[in-house]
MISESE-965655 format. One record per residue: residue number from 1; residue in one letter; z, y, x of N, C-alpha, C in turn. Coordinates in Angstrom, 3 decimals. Atoms other than C-alpha are relative to their C-alpha. Layout:
node num: NUM residu: A nup: Z nnorth: Y neast: X caup: Z canorth: Y caeast: X cup: Z cnorth: Y ceast: X
...
***
This chain:
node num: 1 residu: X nup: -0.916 nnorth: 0.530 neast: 0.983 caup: 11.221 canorth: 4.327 caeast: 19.656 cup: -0.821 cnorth: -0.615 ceast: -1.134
node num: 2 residu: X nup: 0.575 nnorth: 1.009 neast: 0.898 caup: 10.220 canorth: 1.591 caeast: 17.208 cup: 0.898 cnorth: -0.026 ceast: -1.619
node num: 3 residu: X nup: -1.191 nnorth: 0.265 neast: 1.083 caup: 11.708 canorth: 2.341 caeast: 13.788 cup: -0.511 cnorth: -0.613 ceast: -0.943
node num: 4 residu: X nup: 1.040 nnorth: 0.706 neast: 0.738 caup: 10.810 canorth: -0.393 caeast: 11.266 cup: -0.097 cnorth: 1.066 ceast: -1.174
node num: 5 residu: X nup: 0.467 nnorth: -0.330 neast: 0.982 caup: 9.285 canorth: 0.723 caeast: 8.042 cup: 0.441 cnorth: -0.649 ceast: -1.447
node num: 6 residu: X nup: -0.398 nnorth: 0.818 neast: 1.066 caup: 10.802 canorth: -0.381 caeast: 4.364 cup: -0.927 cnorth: -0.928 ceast: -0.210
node num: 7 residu: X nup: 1.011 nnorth: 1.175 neast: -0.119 caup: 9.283 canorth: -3.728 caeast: 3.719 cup: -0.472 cnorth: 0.081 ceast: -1.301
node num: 8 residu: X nup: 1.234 nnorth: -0.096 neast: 1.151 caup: 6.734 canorth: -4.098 caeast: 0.982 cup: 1.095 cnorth: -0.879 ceast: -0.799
node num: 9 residu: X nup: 0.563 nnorth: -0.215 neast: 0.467 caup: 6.126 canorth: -4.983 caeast: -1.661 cup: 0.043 cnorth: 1.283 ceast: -0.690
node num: 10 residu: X nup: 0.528 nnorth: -0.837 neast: 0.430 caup: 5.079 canorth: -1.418 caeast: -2.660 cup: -0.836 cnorth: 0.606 ceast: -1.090
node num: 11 residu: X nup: 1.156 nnorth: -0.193 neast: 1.054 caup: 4.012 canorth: 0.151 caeast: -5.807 cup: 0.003 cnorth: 1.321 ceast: -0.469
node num: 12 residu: X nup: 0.016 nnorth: -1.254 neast: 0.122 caup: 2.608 canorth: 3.216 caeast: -7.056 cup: -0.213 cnorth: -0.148 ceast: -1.759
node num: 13 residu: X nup: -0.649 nnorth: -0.228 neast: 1.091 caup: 3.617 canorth: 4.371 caeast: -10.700 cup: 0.115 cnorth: 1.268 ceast: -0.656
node num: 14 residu: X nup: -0.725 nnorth: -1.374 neast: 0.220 caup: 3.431 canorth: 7.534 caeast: -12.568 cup: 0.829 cnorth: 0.171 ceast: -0.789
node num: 15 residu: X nup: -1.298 nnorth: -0.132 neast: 0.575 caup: 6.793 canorth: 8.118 caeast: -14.081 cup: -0.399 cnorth: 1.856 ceast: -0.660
node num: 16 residu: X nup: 0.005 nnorth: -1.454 neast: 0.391 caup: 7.007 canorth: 11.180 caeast: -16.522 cup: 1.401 cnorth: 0.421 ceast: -0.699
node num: 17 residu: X nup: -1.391 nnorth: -0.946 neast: 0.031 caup: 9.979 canorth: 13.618 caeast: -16.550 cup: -0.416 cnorth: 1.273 ceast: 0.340
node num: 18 residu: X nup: 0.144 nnorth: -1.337 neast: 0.024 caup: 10.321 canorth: 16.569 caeast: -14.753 cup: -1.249 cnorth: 0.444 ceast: 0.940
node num: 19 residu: X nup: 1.045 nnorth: -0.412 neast: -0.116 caup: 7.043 canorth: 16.535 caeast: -12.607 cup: -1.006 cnorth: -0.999 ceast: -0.324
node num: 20 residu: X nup: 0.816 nnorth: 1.216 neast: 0.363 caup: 5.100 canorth: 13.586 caeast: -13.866 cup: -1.123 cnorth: -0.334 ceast: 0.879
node num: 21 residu: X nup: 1.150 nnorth: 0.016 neast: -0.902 caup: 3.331 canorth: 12.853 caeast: -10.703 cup: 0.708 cnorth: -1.694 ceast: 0.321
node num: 22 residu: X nup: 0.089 nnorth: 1.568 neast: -0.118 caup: 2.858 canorth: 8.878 caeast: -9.285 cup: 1.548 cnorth: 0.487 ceast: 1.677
node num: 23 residu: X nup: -0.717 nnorth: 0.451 neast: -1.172 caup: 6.100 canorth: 7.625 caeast: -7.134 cup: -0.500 cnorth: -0.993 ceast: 0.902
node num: 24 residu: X nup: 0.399 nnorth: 1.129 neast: -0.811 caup: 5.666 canorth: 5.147 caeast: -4.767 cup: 1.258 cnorth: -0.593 ceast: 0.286
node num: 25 residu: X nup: -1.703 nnorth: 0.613 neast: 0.010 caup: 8.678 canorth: 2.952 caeast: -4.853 cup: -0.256 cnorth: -1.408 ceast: 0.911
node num: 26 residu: X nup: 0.350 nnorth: 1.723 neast: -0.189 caup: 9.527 canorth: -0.796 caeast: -2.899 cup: 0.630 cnorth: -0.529 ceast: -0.962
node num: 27 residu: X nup: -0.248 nnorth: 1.543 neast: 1.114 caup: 10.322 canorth: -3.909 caeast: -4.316 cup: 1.314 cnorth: 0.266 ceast: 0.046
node num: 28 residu: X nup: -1.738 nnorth: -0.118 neast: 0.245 caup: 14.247 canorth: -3.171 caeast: -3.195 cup: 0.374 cnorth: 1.465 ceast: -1.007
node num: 29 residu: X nup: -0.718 nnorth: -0.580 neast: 1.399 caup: 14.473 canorth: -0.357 caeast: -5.493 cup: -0.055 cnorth: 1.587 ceast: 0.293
node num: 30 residu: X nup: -0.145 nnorth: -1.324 neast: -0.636 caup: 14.082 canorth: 2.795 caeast: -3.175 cup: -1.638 cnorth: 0.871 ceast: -0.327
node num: 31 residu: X nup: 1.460 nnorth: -0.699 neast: -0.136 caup: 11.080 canorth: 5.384 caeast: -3.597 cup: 0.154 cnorth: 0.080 ceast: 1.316
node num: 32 residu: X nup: 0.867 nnorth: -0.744 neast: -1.075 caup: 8.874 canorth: 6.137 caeast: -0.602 cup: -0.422 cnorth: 1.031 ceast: 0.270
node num: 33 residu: X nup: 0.600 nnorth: -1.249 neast: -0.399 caup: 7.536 canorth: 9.415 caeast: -1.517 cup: -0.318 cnorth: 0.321 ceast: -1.627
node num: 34 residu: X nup: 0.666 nnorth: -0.660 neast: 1.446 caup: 6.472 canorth: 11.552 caeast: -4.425 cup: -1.315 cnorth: 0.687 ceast: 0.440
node num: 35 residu: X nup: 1.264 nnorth: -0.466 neast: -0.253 caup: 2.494 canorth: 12.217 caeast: -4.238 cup: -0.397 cnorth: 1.090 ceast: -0.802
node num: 36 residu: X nup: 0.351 nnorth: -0.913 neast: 0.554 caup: 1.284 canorth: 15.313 caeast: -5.387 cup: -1.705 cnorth: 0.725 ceast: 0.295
node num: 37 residu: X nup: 1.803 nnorth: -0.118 neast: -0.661 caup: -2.274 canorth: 16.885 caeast: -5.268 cup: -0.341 cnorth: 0.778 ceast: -1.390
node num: 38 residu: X nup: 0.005 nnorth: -0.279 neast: 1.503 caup: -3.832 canorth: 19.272 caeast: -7.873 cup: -1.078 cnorth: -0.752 ceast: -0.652
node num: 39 residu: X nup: 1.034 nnorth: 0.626 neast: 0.897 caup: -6.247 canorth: 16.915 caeast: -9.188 cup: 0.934 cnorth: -1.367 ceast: -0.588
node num: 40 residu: X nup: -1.006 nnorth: 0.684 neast: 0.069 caup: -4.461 canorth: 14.258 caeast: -11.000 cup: -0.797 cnorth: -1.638 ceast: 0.255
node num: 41 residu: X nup: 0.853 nnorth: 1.249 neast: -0.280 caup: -7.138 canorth: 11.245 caeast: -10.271 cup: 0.559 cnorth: 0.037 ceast: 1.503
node num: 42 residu: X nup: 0.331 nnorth: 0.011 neast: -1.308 caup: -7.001 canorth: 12.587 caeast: -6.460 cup: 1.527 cnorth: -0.672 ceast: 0.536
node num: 43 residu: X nup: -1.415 nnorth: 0.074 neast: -0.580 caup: -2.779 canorth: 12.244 caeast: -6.394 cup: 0.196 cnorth: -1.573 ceast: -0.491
node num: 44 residu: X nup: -0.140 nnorth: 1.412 neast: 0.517 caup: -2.911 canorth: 8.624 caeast: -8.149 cup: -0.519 cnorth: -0.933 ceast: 1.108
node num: 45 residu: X nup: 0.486 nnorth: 0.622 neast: -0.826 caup: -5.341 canorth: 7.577 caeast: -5.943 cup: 0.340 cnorth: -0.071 ceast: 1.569
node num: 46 residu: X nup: -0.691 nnorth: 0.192 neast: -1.479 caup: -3.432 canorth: 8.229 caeast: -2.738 cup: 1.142 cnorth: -0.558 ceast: -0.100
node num: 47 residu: X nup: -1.089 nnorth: 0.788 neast: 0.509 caup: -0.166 canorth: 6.994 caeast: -4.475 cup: -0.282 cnorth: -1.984 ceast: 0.450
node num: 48 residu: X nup: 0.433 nnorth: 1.163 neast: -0.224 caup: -2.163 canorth: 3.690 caeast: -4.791 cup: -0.468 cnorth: -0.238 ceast: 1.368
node num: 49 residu: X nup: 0.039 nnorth: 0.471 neast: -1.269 caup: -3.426 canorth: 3.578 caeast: -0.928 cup: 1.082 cnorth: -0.205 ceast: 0.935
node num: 50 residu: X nup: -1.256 nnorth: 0.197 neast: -1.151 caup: -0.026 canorth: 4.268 caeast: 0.313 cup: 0.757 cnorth: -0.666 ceast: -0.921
node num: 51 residu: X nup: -0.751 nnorth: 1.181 neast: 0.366 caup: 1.673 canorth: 1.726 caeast: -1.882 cup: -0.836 cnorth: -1.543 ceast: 0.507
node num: 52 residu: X nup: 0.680 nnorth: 1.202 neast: -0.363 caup: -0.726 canorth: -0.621 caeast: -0.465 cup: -0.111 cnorth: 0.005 ceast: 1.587
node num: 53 residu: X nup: 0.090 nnorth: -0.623 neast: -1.847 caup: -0.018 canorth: 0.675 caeast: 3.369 cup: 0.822 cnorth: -1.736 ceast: 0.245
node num: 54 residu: X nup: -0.639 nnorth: 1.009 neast: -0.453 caup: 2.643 canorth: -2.716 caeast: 3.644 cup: -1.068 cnorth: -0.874 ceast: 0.393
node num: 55 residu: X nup: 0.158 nnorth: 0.703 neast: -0.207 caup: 0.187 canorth: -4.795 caeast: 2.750 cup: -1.646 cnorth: -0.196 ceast: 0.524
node num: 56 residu: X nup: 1.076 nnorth: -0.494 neast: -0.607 caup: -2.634 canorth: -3.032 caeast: 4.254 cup: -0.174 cnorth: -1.135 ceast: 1.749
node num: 57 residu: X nup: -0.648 nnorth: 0.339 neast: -1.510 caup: -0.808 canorth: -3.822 caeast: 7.718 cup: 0.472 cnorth: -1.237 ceast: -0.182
node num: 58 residu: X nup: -0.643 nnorth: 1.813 neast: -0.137 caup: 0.347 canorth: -7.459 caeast: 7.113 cup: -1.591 cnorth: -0.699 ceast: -0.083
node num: 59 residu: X nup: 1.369 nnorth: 0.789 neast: -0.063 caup: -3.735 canorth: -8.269 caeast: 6.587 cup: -0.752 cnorth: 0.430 ceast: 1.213
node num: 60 residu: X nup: 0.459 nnorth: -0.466 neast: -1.426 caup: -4.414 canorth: -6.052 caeast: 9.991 cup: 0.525 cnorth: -1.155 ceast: 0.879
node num: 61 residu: X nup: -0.543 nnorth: 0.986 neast: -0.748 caup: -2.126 canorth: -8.146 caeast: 11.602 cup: -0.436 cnorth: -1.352 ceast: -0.107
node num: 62 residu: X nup: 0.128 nnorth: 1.503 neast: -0.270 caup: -3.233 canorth: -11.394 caeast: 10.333 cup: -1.330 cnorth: -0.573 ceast: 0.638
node num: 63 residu: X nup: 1.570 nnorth: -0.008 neast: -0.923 caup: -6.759 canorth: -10.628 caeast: 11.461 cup: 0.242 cnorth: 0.153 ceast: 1.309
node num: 64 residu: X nup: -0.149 nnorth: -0.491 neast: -0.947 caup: -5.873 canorth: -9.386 caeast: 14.588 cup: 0.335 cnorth: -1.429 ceast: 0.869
node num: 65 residu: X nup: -0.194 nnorth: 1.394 neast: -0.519 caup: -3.855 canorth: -12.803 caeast: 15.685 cup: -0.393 cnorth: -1.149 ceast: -0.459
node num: 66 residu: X nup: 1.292 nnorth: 1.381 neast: 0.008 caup: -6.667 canorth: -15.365 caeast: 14.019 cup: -0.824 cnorth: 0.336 ceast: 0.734
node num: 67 residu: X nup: 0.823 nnorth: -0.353 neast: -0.651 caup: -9.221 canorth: -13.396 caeast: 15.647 cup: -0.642 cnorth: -0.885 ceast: 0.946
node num: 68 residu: X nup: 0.297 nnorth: 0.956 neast: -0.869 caup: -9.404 canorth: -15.879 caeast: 18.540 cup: -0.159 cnorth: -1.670 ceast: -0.319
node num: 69 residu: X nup: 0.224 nnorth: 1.538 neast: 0.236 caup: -9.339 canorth: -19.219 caeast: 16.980 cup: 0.630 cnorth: -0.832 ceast: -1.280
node num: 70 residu: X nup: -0.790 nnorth: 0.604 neast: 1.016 caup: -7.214 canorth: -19.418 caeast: 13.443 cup: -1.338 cnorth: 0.169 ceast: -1.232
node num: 71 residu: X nup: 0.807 nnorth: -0.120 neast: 0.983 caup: -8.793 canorth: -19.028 caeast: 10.083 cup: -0.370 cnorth: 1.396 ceast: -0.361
node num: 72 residu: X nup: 0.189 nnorth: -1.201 neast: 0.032 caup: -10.236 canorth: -15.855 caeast: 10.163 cup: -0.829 cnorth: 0.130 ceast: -1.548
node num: 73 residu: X nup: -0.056 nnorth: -0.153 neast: 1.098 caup: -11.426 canorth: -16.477 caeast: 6.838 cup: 0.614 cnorth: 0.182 ceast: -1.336
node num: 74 residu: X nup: -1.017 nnorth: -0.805 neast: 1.061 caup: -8.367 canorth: -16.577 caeast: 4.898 cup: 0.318 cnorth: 0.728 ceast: 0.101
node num: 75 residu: X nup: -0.498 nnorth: -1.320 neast: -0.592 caup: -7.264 canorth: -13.524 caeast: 6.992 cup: -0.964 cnorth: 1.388 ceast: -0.892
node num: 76 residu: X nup: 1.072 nnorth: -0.814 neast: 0.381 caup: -10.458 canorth: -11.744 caeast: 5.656 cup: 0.487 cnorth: -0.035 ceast: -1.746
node num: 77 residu: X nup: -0.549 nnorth: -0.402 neast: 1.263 caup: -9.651 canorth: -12.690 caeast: 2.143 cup: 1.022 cnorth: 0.630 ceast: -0.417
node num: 78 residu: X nup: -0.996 nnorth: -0.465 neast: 0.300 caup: -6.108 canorth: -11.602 caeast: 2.453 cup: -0.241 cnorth: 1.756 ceast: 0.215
node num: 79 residu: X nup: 0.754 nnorth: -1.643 neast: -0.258 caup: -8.023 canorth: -7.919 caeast: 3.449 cup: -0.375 cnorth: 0.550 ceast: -1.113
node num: 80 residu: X nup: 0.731 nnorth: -0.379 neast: 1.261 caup: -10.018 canorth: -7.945 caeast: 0.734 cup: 1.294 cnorth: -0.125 ceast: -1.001
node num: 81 residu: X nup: -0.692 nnorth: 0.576 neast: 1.072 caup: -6.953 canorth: -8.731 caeast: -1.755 cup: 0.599 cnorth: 1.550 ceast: 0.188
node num: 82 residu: X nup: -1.048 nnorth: -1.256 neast: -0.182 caup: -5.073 canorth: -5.391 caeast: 0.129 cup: -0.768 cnorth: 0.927 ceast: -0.444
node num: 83 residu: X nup: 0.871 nnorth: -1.199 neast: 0.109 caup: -7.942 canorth: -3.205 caeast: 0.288 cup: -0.832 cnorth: 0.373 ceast: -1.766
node num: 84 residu: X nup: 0.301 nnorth: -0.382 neast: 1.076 caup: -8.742 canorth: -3.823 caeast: -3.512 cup: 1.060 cnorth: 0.819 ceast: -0.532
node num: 85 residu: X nup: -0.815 nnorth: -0.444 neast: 0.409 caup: -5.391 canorth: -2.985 caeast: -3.896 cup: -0.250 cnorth: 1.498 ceast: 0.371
node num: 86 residu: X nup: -0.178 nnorth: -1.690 neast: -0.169 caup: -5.578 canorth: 0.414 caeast: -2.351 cup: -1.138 cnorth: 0.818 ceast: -0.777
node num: 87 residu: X nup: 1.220 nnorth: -0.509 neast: 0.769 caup: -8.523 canorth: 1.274 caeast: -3.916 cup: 0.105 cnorth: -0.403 ceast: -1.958
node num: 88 residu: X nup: -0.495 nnorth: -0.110 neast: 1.198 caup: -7.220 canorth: 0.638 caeast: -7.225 cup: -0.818 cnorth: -1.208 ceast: -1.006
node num: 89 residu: X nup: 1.005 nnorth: 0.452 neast: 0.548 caup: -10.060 canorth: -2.097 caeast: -7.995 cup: 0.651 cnorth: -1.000 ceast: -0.626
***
C-alpha cells in the first residue's frame, strides 16, 4: 500500500505554550509531529531535518531521473539547497 505523504512545503518552528518544543507544520496549515528530545539543540535539530524530509525527497528524485542524461547539475544544486536546509545552515 502506497499512502501519499502531506506535500511540502514543511517547516520546523518552536512555538511556546504548554510544552515549548519545535512543531513541524506544512504549508496547508496541519502539523506533522511534535519533536521532543532532552537536549533542546538535539530536538530543534531533528525538527529541522524532518521539515526538510519533502524537500529532501523531491531533490532524490530529481537526481535519480537526470542521472542518465538531464542536468545533473541543477539536480545537485537543488540537493545542496535541501540538505542546507536540514542541517539548519
Amino acid at each position: 500500500m502506497n499512502i501519499p505523504h502531506t506535500p511540502g512545503p514543511w517547516t520546523a518552528a518552536v512555538y511556546t505554550g504548554k510544552y515549548d518544543q519545535p512543531l513541524v507544520t506544512a504549508y496547508s496549515g496541519g502539523h506533522i509531529c511534535r519533536v521532543t528530545s532532552q537536549d533542546d539543540r538535539v530536538h530543534e535539530a531533528n525538527a529541522r531535518l524532518i521539515a526538510a524530509a519533502p524537500d529532501l525527497l523531491v531533490a532524490a528524485q530529481k537526481i535519480i531521473a537526470t542521472w542518465e542524461g538531464g542536468d545533473l547539475a541543477a539536480a545537485v544544486r537543488d540537493l545542496s539547497v535541501a540538505v542546507a536546509k536540514a542541517g539548519g545552515l
